[in-house]
FIRO-58942 format. One line per 4 residues: number of its first residue (from 1); for each residue z, y, x of C-alpha. Coordinates in Angstrom, 1 decimal. Layout:
<fidos>
NUM = Z:Y:X  ...
</fidos>
This chain:
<fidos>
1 = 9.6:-6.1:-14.5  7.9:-2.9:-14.3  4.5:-2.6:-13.0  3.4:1.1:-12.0
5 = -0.2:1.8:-11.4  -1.0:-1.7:-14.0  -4.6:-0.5:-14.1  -5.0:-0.6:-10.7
9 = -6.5:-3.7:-8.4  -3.0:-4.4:-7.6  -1.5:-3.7:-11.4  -4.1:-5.8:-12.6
13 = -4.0:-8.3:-9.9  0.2:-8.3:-10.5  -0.6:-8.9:-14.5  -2.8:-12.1:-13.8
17 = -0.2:-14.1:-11.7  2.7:-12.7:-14.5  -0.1:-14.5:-17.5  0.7:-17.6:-15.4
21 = 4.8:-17.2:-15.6  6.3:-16.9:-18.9  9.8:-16.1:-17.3  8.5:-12.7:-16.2
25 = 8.6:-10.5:-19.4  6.8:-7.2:-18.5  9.3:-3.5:-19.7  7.0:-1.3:-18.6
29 = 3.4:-0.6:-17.8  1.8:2.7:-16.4  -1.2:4.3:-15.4  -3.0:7.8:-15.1
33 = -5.5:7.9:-16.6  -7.2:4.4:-17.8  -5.4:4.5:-21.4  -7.9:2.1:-22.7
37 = -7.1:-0.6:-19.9  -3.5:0.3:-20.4  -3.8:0.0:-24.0  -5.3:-3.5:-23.7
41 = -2.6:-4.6:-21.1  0.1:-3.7:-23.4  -0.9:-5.2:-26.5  -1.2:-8.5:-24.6
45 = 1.6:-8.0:-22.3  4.2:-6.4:-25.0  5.9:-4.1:-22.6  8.8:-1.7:-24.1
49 = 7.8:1.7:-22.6  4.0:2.4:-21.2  3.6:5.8:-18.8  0.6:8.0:-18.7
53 = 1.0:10.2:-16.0  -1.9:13.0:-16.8  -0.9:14.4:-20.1  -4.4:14.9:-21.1
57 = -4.7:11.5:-22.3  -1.2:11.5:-24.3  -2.8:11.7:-27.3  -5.9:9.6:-27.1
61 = -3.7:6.5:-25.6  -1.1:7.2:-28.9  -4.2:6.6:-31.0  -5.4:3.5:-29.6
65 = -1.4:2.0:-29.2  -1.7:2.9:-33.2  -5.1:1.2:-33.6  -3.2:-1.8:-31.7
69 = -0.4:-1.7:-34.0  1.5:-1.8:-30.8  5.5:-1.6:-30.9  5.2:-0.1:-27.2
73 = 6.8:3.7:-26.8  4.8:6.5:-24.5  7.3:8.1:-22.5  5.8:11.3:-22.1
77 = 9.0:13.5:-20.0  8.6:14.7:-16.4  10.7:12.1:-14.7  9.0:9.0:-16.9
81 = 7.7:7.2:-13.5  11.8:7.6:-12.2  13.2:6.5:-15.5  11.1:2.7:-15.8
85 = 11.4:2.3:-12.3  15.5:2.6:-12.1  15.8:1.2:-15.6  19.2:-0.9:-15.8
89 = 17.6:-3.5:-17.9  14.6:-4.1:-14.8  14.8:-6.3:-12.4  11.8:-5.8:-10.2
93 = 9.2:-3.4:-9.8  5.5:-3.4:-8.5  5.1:-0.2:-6.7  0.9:0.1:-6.6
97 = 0.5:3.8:-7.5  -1.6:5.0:-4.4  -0.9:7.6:-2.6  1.9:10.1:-2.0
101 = 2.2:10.0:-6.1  3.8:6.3:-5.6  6.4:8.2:-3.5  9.1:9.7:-6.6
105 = 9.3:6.4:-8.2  9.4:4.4:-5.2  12.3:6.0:-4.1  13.7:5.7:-7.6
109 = 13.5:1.7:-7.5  15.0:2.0:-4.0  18.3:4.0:-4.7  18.6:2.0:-8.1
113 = 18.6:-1.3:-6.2  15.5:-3.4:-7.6  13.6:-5.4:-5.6  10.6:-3.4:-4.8
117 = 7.5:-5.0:-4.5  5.8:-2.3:-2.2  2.3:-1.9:-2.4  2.1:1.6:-2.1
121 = 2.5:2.0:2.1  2.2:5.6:1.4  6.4:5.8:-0.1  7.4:4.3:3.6
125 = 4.6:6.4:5.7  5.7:9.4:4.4  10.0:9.0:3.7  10.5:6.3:6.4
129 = 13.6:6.3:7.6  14.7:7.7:4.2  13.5:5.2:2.2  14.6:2.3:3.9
133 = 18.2:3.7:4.4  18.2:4.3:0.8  17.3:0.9:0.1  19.8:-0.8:2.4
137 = 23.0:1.7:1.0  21.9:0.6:-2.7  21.1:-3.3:-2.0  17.7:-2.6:-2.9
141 = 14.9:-5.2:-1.6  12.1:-3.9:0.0  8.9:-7.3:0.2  5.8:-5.8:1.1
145 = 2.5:-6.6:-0.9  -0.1:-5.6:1.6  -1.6:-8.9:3.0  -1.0:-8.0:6.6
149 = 3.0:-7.1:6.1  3.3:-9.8:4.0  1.9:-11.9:6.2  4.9:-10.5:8.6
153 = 7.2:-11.1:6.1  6.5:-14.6:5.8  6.3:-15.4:9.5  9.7:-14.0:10.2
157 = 11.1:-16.0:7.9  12.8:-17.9:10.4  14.5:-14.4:11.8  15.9:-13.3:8.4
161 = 19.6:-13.6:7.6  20.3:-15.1:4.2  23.1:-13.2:3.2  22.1:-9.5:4.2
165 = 18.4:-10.1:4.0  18.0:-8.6:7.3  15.6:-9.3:9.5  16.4:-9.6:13.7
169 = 13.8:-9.3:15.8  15.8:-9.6:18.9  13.4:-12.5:19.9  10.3:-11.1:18.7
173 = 7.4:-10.4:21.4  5.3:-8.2:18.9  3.6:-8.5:15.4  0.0:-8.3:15.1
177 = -2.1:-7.0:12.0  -5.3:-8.3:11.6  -8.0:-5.8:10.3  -11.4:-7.0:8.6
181 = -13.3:-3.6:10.6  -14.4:-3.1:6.6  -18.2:-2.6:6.1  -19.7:-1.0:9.5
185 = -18.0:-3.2:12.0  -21.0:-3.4:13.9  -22.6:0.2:13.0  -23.5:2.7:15.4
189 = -22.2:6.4:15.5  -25.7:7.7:14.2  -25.5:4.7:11.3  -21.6:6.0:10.7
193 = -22.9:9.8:10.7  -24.9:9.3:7.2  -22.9:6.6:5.4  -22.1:7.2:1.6
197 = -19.2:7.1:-0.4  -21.0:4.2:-2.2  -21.2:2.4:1.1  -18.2:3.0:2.3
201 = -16.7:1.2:-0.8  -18.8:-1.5:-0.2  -16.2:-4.0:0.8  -17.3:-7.0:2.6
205 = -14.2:-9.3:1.8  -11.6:-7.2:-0.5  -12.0:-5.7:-4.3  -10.1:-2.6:-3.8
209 = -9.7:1.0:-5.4  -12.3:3.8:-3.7  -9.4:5.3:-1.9  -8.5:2.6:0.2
213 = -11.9:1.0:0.2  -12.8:4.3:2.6  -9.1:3.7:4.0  -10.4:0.3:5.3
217 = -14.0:1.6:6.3  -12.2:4.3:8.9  -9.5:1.9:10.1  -6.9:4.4:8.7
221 = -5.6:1.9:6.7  -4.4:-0.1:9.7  -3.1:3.8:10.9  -0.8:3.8:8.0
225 = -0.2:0.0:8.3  1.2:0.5:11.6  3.5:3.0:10.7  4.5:1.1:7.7
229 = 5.2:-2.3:10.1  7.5:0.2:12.3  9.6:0.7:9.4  9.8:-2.6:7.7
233 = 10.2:-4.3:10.5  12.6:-1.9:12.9  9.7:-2.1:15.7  8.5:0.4:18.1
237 = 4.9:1.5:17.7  4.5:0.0:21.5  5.5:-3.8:19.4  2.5:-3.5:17.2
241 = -1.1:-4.7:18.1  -3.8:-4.6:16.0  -6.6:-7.0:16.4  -10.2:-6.9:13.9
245 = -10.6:-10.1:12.5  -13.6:-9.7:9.9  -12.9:-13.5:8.1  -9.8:-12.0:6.6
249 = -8.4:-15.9:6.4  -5.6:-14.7:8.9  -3.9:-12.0:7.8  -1.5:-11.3:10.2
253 = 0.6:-13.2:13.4  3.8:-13.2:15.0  4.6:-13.6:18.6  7.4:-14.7:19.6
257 = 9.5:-14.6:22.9  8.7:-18.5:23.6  5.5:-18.3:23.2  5.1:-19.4:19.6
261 = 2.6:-17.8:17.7  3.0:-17.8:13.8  0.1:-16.7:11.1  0.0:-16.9:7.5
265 = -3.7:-18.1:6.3  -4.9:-17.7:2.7  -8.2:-16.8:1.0  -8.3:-13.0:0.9
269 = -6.9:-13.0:-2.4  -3.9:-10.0:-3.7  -2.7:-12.4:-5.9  -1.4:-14.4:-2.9
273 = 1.3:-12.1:-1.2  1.7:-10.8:-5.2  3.0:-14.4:-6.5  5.2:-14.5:-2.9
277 = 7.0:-11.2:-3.6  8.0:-12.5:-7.3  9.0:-16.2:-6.3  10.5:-15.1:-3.3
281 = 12.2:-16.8:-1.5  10.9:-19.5:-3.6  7.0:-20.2:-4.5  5.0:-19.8:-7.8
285 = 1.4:-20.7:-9.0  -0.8:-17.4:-7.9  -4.1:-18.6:-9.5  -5.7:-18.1:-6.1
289 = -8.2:-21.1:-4.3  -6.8:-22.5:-1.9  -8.2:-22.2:1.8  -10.8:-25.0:2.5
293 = -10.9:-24.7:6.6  -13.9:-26.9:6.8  -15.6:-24.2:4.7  -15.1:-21.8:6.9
297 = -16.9:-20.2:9.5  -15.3:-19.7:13.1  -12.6:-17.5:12.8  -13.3:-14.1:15.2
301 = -11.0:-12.1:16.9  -11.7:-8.6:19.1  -9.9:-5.5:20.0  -10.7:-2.9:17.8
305 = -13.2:0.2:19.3  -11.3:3.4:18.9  -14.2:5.5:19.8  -15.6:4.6:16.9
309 = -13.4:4.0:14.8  -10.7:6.4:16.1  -8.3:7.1:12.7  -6.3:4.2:14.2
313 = -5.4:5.7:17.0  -4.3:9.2:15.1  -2.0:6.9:13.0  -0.6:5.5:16.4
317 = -0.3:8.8:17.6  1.8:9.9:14.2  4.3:7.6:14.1  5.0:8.2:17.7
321 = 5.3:12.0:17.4  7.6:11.3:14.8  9.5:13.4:12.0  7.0:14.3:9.7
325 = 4.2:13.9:11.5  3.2:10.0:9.7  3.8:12.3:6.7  1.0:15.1:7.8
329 = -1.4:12.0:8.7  -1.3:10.8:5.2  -1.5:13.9:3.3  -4.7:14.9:5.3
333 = -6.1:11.6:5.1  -5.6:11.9:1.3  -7.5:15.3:1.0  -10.1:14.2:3.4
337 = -11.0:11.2:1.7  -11.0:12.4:-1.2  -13.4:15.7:0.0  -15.7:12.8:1.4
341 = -15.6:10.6:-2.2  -17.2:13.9:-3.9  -19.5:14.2:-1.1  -18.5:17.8:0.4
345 = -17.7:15.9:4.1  -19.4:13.4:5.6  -17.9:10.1:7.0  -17.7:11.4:10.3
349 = -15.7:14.6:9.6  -12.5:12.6:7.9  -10.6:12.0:11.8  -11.9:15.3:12.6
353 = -10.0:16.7:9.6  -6.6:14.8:10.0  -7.1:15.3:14.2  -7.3:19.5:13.4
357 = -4.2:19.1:10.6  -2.1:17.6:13.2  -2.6:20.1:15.5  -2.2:22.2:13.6
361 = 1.6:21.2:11.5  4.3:21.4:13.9  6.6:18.2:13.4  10.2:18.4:12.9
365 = 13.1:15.8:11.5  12.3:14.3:8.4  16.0:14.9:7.8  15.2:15.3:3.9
369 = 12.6:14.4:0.4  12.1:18.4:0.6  11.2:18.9:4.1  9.0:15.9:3.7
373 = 7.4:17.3:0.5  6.7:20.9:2.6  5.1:19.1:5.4  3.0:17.3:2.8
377 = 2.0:20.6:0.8  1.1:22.3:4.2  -0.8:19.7:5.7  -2.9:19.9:2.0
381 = -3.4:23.3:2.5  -4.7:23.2:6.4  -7.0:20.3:5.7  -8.8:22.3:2.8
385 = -9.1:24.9:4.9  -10.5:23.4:6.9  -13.0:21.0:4.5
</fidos>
């Protein structure tokens, strides 16, 4: 396999469960800037080929690969993300590059027919239809490593034809993803108006990466997460509920049309849905506890507030505008975010940012990668402007 983004919480998360599997050899490794991680990863791990996709650190990770007496090769050309991820000798890739970055090799995987472990929503957000067409035509398969649409995955089991891998959802009611509400559930707007980057990363049940720590502190990561169910899962927007459920324990449900209700339940661990997308459609060892229920406190449910909290409702409102508009959504959420890490914003002003770029960037057909990759260079551009 190849594991992009292997420094990552995901990468390193993916690495853990592969220690416990000596079936899975490892062919590539990659990451942008942690050489010295990277470094360590592949002197255990052995991989072929290693990426480092800022050319800065070319030469200090070549030093400690040497240091390592390390047999693995730096691919160092352009299109080195494209070439381990459509490689004829892999099998499966771990997409967990965050960000519309993951998008190039994604697509790679995808049109070279790997399974595709997808943890980088951002690929499907931004290319949608695109991405899963070119998946189908090339017999790629798409599971998903976020908890929530794993969690889907799993519970429409049942729905999924074994020969074409297809899921129909002709007798599905609606899906539901399940949000923690992140660190200031209960805060008020004057609490929310002087929150730090610091806090913000403060996860109450997840260890993730800054960017998506902030994702999950907003509620845009159930935004994207939404648009990223419509896709996977061939749903309307209008089929999609999202309910916050701070225990984490159930990570998302299925409704069905005869009143069944299915949930998958596990310790908020990544290395859960992780060991699931490998095995599939088998199981593996995943190193994670198990789930104790008579440990646990009452499992909470409640709508989510949208005043508050109202980058959900912009993501909502992106899918069903359409085109390029999901792909607008997540290019200002990127730049925002990433203005409020460095402290130029405050918390507040990230929905007020993405509301103004979408505006303010027409939508039209996301017919093709370039007129995808124009929306996402304007809707930079407008939401510096307006940082």
């Amino acid at each position: 396999m190849a594991i992009l983004g292997s420094t990552g919480s995901i990468g390193c998360n993916t690495l853990d469960v592969v220690s416990r599997c000596p079936e899975i050899s490892v062919f590539a490794l990659s990451a942008h800037t942690n050489v010295e991680l990277l470094a360590k990863q592949c002197a255990q791990f052995k991989p072929r080929f290693a990426v480092v996709t800022n050319p800065a650190f070319h030469d200090r990770f070549k030093a400690l690969l040497k240091e390592a007496d390390s047999d693995t090769v730096l691919l160092d050309t352009k299109n080195s993300l494209e070439e381990i991820a459509s490689h004829e000798l892999v099998d499966t890739v771990m997409a967990a590059i965050v960000g519309a970055a993951g998008l190039p090799s994604g697509l790679a995987a995808a049109n070279a027919g790997k399974r595709l472990l997808l943890a980088n929503k951002e690929s499907l957000i931004m290319s949608g239809q695109l991405f899963t067409s070119a998946a189908r035509d090339h017999g790629a398969e798409i599971i998903p490593i976020d908890s929530e649409h794993n969690a889907i995955f799993q519970c429409l089991a049942e729905a999924r034809d074994v020969d074409s891998g297809r899921t129909n959802t002709q007798f599905v009611k609606k899906i539901i993803l399940t949000a923690s509400g992140g660190p200031f559930l209960t805060a008020t707007q004057d609490e929310l108006a002087s929150v730090t980057p610091d806090q913000a990363c403060a996860h109450p049940k997840w260890s993730m990466g800054r960017k998506i720590s902030v994702d999950s502190a907003t509620l845009m990561n159930k935004g994207l997460e939404l648009i990223e169910a419509c896709f996977l899962f061939d749903l309307p927007s209008s089929a999609i509920e999202v309910l916050v459920h701070p225990q984490s324990i159930v990570h998302s449900m299925v409704y069905y049309q005869d009143g069944s209700v299915l949930a998958q339940m596990a310790n908020p661990d990544m290395r859960v849905p992780i060991a699931y997308g490998l095995a599939f459609p088998k199981r593996m060892e995943s190193g994670a506890e198990a789930l104790d229920l008579t440990q646990q406190e009452p499992l909470q449910f409640q709508h989510p507030d949208l005043l508050r909290f109202p980058c959900l409702a912009l993501g909502r409102a992106a899918m069903e505008a359409g085109g390029t508009g999901p792909a607008v959504l997540n290019a200002a959420n990127e730049v925002a975010v990433e203005a409020f890490l460095q402290e130029k914003v405050q918390f507040l002003d990230i929905p007020r940012i993405i509301d103004g770029v979408l505006s303010k960037i027409p939508c039209e057909a996301a017919s093709s990668l370039a007129i995808i990759r124009e929306a996402d260079k304007l809707a930079r551009i407008a939401a510096k402007e307006l940082i």
